[in-house]
Backbone as CSV, one residue per row, in Angstrom:
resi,resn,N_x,N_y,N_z,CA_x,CA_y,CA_z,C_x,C_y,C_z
1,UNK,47.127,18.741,124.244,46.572,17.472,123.771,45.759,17.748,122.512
2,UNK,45.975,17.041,121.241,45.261,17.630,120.230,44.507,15.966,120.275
3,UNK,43.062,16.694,119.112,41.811,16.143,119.061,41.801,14.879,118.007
4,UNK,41.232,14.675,117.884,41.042,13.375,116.611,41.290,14.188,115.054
5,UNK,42.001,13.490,113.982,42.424,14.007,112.883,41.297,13.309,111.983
6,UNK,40.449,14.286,111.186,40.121,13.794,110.045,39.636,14.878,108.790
7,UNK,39.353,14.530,108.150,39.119,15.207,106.533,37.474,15.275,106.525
8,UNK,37.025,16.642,106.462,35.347,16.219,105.862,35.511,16.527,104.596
9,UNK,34.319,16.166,104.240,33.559,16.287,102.324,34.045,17.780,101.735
10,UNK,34.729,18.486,102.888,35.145,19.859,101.595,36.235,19.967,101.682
11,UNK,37.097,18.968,101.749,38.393,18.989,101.753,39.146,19.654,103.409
12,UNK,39.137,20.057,103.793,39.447,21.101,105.013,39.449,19.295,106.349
13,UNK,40.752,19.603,106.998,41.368,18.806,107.753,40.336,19.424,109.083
14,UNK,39.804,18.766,109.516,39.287,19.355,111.275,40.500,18.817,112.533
15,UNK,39.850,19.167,113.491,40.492,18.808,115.062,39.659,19.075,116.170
16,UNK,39.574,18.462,116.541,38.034,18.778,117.536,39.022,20.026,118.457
17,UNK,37.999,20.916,118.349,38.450,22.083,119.400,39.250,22.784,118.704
18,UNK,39.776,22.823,117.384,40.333,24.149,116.798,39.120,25.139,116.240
19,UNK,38.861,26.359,116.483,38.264,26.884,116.157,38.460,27.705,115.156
20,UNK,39.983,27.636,114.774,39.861,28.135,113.404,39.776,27.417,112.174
21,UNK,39.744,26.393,112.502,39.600,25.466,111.036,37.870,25.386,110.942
22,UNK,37.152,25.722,111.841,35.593,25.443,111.775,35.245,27.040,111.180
23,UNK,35.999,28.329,111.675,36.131,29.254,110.620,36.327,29.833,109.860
24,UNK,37.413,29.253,109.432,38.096,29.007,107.798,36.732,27.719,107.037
25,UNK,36.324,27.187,107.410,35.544,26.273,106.516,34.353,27.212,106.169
26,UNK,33.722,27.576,107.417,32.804,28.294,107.026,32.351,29.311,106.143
27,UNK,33.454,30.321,106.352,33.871,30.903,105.337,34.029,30.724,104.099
28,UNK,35.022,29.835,103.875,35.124,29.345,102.592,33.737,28.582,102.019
29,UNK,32.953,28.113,102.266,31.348,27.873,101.857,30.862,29.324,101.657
30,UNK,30.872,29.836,102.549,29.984,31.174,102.249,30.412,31.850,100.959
31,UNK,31.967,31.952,101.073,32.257,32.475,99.327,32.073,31.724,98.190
32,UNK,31.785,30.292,98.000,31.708,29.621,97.456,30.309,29.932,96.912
33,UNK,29.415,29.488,97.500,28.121,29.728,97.320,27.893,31.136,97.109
34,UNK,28.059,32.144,97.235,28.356,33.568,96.981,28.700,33.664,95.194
35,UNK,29.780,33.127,95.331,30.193,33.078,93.580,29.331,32.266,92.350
36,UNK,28.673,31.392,92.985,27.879,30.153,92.533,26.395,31.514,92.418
37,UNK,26.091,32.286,93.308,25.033,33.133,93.197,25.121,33.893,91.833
38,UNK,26.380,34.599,91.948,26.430,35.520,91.252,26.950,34.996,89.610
39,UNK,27.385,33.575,89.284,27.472,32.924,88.328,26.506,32.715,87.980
40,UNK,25.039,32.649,88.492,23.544,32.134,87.947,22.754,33.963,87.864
41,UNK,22.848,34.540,88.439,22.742,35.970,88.717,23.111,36.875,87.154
42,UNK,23.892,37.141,86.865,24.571,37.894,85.695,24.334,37.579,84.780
43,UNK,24.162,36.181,84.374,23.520,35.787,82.721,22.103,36.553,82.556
44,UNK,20.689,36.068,84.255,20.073,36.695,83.695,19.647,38.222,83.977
45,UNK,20.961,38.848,84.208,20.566,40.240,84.404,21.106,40.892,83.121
46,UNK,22.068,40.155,82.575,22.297,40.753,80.981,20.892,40.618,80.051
47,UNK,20.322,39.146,80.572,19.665,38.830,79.543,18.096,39.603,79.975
48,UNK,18.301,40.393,81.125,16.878,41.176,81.292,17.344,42.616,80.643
49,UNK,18.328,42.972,80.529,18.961,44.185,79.980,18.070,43.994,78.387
50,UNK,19.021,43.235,78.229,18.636,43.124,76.761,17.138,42.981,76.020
51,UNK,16.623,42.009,77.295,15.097,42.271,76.839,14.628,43.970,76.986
52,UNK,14.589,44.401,78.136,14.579,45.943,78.627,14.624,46.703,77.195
53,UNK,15.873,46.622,76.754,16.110,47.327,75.634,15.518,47.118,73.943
54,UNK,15.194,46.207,74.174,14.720,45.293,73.098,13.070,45.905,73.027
55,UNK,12.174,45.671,74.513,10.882,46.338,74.610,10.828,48.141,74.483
56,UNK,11.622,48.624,74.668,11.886,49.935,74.527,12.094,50.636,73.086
57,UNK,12.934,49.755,72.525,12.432,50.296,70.851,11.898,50.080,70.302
58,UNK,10.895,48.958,70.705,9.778,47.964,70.063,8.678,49.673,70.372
59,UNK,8.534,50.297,71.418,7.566,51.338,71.939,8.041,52.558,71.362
60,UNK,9.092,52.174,71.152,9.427,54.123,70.954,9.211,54.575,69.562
61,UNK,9.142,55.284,69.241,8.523,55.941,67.570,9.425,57.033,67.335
62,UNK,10.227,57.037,68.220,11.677,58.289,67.868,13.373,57.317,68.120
63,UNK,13.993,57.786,67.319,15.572,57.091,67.902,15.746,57.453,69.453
64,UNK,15.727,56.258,69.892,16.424,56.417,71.643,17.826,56.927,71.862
65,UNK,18.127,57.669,72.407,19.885,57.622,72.518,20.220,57.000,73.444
66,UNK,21.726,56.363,73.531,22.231,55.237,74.558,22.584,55.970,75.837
67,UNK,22.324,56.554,75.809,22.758,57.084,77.171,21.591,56.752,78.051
68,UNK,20.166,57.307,77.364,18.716,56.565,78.102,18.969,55.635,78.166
69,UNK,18.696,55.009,77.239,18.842,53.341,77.694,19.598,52.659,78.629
70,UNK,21.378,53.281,78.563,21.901,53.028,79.726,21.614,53.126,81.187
71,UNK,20.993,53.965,81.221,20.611,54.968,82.480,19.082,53.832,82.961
72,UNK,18.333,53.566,81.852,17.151,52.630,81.952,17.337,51.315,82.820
73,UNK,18.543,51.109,81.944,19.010,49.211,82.425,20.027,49.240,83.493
74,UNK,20.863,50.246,83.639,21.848,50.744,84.917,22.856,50.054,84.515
75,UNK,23.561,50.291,82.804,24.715,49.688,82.921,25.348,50.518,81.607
76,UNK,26.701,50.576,81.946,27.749,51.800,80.657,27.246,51.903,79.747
77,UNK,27.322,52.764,78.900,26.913,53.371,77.555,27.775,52.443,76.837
78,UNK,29.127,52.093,76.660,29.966,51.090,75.848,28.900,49.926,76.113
79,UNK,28.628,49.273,76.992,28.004,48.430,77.332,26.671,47.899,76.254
80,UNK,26.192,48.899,76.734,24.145,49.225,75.966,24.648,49.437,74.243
81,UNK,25.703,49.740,73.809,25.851,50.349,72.114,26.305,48.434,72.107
82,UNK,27.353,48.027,72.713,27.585,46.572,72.231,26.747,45.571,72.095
83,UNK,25.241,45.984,73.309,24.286,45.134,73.469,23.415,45.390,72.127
84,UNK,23.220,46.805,71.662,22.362,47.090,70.451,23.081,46.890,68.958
85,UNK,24.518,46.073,68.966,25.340,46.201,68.171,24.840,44.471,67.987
86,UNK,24.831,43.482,69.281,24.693,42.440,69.138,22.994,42.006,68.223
87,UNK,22.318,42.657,69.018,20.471,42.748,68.580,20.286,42.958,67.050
88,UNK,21.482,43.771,66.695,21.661,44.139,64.940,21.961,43.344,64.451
89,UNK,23.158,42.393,64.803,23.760,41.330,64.183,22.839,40.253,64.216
90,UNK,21.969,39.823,65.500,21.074,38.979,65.372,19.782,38.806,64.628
91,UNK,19.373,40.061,64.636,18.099,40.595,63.525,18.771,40.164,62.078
92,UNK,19.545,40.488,61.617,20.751,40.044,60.381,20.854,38.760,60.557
93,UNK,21.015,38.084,61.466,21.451,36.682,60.959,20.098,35.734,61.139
94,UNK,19.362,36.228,61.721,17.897,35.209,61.674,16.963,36.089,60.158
95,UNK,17.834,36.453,59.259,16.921,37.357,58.482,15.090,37.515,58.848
96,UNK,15.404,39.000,59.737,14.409,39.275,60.930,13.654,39.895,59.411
97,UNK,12.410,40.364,59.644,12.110,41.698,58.487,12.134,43.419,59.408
98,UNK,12.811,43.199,60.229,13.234,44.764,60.843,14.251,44.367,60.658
99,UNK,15.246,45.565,61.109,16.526,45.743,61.428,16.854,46.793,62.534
100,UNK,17.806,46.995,63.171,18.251,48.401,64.009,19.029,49.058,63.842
101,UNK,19.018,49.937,63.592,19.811,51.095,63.056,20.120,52.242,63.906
102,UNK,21.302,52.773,63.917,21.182,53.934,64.656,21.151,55.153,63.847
103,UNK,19.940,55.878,64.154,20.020,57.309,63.318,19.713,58.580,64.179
104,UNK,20.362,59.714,63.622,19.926,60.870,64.587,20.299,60.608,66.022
105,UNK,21.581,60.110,66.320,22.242,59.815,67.401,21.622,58.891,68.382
106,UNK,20.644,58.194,67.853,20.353,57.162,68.671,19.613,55.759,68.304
107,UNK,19.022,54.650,68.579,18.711,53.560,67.871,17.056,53.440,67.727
108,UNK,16.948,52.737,66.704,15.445,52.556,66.638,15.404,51.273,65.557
109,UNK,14.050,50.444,65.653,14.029,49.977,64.623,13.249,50.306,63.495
110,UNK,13.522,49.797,62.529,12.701,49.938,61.192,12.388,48.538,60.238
111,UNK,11.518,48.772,58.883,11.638,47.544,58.306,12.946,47.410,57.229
112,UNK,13.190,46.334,57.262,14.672,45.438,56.322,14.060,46.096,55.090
113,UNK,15.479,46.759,54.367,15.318,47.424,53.322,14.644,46.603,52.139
114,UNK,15.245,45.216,52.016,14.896,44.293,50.915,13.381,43.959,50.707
115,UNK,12.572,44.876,51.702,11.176,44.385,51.627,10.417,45.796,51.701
116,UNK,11.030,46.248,51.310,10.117,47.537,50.568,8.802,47.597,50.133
117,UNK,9.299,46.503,48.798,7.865,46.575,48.199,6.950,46.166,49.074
118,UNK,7.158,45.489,49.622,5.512,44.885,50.315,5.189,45.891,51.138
119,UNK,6.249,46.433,51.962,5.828,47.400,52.839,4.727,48.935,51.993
120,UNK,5.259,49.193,50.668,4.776,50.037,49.937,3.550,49.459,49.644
121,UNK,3.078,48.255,49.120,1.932,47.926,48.941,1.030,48.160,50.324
122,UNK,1.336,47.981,51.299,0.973,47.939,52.476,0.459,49.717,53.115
123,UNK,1.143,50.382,52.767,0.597,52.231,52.787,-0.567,52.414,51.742
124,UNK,-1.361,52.726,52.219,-2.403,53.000,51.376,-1.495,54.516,50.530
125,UNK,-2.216,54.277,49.513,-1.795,55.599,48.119,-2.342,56.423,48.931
126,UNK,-1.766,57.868,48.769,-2.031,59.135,49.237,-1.699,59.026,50.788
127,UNK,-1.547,58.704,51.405,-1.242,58.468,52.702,0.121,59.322,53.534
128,UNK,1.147,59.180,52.456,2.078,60.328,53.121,1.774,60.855,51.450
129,UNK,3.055,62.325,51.588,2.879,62.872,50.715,4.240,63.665,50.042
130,UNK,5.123,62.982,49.260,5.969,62.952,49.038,6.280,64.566,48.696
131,UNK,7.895,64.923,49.087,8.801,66.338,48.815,8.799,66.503,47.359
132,UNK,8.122,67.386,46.251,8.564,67.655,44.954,9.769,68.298,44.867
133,UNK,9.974,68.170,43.673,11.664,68.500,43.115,11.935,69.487,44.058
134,UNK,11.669,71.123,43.562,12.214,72.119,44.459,12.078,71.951,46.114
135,UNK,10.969,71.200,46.658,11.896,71.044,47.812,12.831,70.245,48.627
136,UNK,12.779,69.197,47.533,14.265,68.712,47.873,15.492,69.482,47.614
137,UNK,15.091,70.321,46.423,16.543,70.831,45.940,17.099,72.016,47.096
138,UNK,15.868,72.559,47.574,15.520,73.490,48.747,16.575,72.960,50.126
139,UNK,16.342,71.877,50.319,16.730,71.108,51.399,18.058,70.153,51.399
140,UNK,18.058,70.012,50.152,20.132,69.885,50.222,20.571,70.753,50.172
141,UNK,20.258,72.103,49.748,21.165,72.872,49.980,21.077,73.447,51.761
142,UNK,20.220,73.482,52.220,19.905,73.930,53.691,20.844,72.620,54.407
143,UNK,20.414,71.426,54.399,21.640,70.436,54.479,23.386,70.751,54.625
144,UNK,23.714,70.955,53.495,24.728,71.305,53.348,25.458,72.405,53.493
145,UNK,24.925,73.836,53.690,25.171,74.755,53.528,25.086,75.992,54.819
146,UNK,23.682,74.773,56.184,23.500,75.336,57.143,24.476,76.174,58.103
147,UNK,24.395,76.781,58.670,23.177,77.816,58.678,23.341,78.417,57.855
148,UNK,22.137,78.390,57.135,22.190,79.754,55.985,20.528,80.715,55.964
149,UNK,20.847,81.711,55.350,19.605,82.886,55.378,18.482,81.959,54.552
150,UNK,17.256,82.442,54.012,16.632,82.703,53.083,16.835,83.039,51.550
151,UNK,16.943,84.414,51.904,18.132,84.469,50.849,19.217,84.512,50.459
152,UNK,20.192,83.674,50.957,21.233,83.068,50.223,20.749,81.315,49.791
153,UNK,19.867,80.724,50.595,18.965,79.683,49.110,18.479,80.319,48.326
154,UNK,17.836,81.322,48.245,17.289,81.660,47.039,18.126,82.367,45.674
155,UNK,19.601,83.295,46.330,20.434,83.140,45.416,20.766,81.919,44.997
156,UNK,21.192,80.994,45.492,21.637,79.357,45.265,20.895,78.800,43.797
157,UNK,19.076,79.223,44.569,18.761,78.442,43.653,17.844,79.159,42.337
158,UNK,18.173,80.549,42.295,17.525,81.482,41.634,16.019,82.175,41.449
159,UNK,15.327,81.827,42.361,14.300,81.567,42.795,13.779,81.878,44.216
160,UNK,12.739,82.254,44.060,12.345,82.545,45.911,11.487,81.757,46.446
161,UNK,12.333,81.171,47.658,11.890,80.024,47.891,11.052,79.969,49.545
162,UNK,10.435,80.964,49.249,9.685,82.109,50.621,8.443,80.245,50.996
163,UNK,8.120,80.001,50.214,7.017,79.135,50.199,7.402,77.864,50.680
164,UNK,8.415,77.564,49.405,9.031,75.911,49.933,9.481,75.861,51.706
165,UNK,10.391,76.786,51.926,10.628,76.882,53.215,10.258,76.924,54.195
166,UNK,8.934,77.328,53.789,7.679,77.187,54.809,6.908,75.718,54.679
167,UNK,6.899,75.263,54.084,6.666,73.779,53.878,7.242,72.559,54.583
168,UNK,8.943,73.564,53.927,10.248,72.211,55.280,9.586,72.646,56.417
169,UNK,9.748,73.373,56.901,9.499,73.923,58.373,8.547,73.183,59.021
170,UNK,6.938,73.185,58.370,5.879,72.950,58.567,6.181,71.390,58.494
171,UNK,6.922,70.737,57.889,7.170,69.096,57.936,7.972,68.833,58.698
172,UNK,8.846,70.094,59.594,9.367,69.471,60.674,11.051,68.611,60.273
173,UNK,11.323,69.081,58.959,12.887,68.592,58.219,13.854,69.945,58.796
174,UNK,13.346,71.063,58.240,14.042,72.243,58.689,13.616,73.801,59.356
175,UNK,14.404,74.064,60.599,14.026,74.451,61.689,14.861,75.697,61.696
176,UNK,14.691,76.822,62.504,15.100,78.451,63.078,15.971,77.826,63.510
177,UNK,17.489,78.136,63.198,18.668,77.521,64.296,19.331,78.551,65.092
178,UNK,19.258,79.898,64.179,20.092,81.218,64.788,19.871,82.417,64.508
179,UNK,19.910,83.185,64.245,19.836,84.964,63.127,21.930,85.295,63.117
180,UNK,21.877,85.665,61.936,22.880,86.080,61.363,23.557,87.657,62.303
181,UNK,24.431,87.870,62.981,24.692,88.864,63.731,24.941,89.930,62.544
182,UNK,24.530,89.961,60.929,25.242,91.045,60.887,23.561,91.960,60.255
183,UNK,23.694,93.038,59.719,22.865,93.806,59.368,21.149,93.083,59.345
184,UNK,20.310,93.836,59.874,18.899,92.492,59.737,18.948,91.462,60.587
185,UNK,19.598,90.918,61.181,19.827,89.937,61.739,18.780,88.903,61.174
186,UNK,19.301,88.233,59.958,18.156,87.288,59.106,18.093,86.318,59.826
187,UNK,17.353,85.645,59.583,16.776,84.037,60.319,18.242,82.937,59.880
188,UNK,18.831,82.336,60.193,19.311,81.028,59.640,18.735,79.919,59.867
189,UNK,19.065,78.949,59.172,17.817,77.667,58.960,19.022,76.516,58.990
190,UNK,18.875,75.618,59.486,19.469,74.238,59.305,18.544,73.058,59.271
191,UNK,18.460,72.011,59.472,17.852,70.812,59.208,18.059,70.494,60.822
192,UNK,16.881,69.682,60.930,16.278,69.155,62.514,16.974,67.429,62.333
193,UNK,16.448,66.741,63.229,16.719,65.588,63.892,15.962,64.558,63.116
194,UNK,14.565,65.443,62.786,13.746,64.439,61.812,14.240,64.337,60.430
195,UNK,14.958,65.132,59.905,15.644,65.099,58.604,16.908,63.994,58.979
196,UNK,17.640,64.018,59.965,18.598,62.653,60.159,17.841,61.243,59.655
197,UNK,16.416,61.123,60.596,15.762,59.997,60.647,15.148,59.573,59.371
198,UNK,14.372,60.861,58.843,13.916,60.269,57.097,15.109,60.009,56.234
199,UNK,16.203,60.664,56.430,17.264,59.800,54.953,18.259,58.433,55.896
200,UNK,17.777,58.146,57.342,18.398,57.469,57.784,20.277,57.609,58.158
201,UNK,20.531,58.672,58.525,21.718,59.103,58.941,21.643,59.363,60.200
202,UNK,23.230,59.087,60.966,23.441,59.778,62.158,23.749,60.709,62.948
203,UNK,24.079,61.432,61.625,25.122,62.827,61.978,24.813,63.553,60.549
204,UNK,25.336,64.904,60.215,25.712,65.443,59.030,26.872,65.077,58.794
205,UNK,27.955,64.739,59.365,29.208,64.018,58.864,29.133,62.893,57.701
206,UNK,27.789,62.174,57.994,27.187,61.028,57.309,27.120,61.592,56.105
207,UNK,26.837,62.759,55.899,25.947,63.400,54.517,27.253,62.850,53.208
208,UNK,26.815,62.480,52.204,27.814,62.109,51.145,28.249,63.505,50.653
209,UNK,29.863,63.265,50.441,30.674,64.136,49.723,29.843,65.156,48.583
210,UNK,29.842,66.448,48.381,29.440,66.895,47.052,30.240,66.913,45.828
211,UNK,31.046,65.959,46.093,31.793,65.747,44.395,31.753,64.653,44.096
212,UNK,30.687,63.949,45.237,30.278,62.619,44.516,29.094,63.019,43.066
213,UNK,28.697,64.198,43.178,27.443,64.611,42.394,27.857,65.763,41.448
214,UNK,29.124,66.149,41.320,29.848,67.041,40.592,30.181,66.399,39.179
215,UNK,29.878,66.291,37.783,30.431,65.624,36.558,32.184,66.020,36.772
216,UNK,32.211,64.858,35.910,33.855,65.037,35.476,34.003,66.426,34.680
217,UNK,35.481,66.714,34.693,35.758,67.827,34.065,35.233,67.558,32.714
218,UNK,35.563,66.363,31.748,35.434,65.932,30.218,34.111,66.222,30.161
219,UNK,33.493,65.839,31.060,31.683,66.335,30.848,31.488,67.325,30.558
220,UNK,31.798,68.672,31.719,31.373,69.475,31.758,32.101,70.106,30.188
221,UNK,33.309,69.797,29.993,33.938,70.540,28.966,32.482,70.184,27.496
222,UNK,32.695,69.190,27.478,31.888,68.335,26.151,30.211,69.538,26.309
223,UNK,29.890,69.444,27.616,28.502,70.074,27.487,28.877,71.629,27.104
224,UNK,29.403,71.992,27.435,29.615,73.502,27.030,30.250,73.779,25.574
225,UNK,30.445,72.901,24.931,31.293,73.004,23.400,29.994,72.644,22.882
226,UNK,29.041,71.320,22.926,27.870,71.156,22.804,26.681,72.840,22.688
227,UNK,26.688,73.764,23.921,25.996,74.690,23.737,26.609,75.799,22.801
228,UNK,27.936,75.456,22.821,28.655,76.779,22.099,27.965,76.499,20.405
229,UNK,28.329,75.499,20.380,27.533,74.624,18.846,26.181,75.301,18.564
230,UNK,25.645,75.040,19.586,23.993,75.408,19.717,23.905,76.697,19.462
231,UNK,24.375,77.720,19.844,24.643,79.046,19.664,24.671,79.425,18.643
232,UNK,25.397,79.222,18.257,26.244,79.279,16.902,25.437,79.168,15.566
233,UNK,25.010,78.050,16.240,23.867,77.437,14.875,22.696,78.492,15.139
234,UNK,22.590,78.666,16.083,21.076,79.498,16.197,21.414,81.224,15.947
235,UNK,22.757,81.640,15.730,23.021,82.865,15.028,23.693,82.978,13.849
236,UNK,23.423,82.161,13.123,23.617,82.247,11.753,22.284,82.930,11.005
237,UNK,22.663,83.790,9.806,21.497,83.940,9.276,20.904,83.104,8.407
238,UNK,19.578,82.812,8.059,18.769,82.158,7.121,18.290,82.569,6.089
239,UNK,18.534,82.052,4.896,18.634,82.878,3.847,16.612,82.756,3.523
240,UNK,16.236,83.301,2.760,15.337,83.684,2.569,14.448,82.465,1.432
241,UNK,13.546,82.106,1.535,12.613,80.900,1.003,12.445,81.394,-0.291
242,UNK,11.850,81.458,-1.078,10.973,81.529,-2.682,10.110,80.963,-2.479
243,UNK,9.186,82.435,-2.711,7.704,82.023,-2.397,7.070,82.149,-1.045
């Protein structure tokens, strides 16, 4: 003998006394509302991620790498680089006066290049204390050339550069990376993590080509016909004055 036929409010046909249509309904609510959880759930757990990450480079005073951060917010490294990829684009499109950048393999922010000046007005004079010529010249070649001795910069750059090197060091640009296995076992030197962060790079891969800074051949030819000239003129003899 079956029960009275009707339809409730969630669609689902009853029968008095079937007990599986009262657990098929039930069910089906429970997943319903389940999905309805987790549809209100996920917006704001992205959107606590993102804050998370957002307060974290606001604190940090070194590039974070994504892997912390991932590990911070508990979600993929693809994940956390797309979330700090989005934060970039948004800083960019609300023209923020920071920006985020990733340098030295990981993210941080800084101020928007276009506002320099103010930021420079803003450092009191003398306050840092800028690299003179030789030790920059000191330090592209350690850059580029790492690991290298002592002296083979100082062949490089004709000069002994016992002092400057102690200077990078002491500023924390360039660091003891190895000793040379052969005779002496000399010190080798490469560039640290803080040298990524002051020229704003992520890698040495980043470093620009050296024939971006090489003259054309016509140059170099022209300057050397130029000194040959110079020569030339300056070994001739001079004939003698009157008087």
């Amino acid at each position: 003998m079956t029960g009275d036929h009707r339809v409730d409010d969630d669609g689902f046909e009853d029968h008095d006394g079937d007990d599986h249509r009262v657990v098929a309904r039930a069910e089906a609510m429970l997943e319903r509302d389940s999905d309805s959880r987790d549809a209100t759930d996920r917006p704001s757990e992205r959107s606590e991620a993102r804050r998370a990450v957002e307060a974290v480079l606001v604190a940090a005073t070194e590039p974070v790498e994504p892997r912390f951060l991932a590990e911070l917010v508990e979600l993929p490294v693809d994940a956390v680089e797309a979330l700090c990829a989005s934060l970039a684009d948004e800083y960019e499109r609300d023209q923020r006066g920071f920006v985020l950048r990733r340098v030295a393999g990981g993210y941080r922010l800084q101020t928007h290049p276009d506002l320099v000046a103010y930021v420079e007005h803003f450092v009191l004079e003398g306050q840092h204390v800028r690299l003179s010529g030789p030790a920059l010249e000191t330090l592209a070649i350690v850059a580029y050339k790492q690991p290298i001795s002592r002296a083979q910069i100082s062949a490089i750059r004709g000069v002994n550069v016992e002092t400057t090197l102690q200077t990078l060091v002491q500023r924390g640009y360039v660091a003891e990376i190895s000793r040379d296995p052969g005779p002496g076992l000399a010190v080798l030197y490469g560039t640290t993590p803080v040298f990524l962060e002051r020229v704003g790079l992520d890698s040495l891969h980043d470093l620009p080509p050296l024939g971006d800074f090489v003259p054309d051949s016509s140059i170099v030819e022209a300057l050397e016909r130029g000194l040959r000239i110079s020569d030339d003129i300056a070994a001739e003899p001079t004939e003698p004055v009157d008087g």
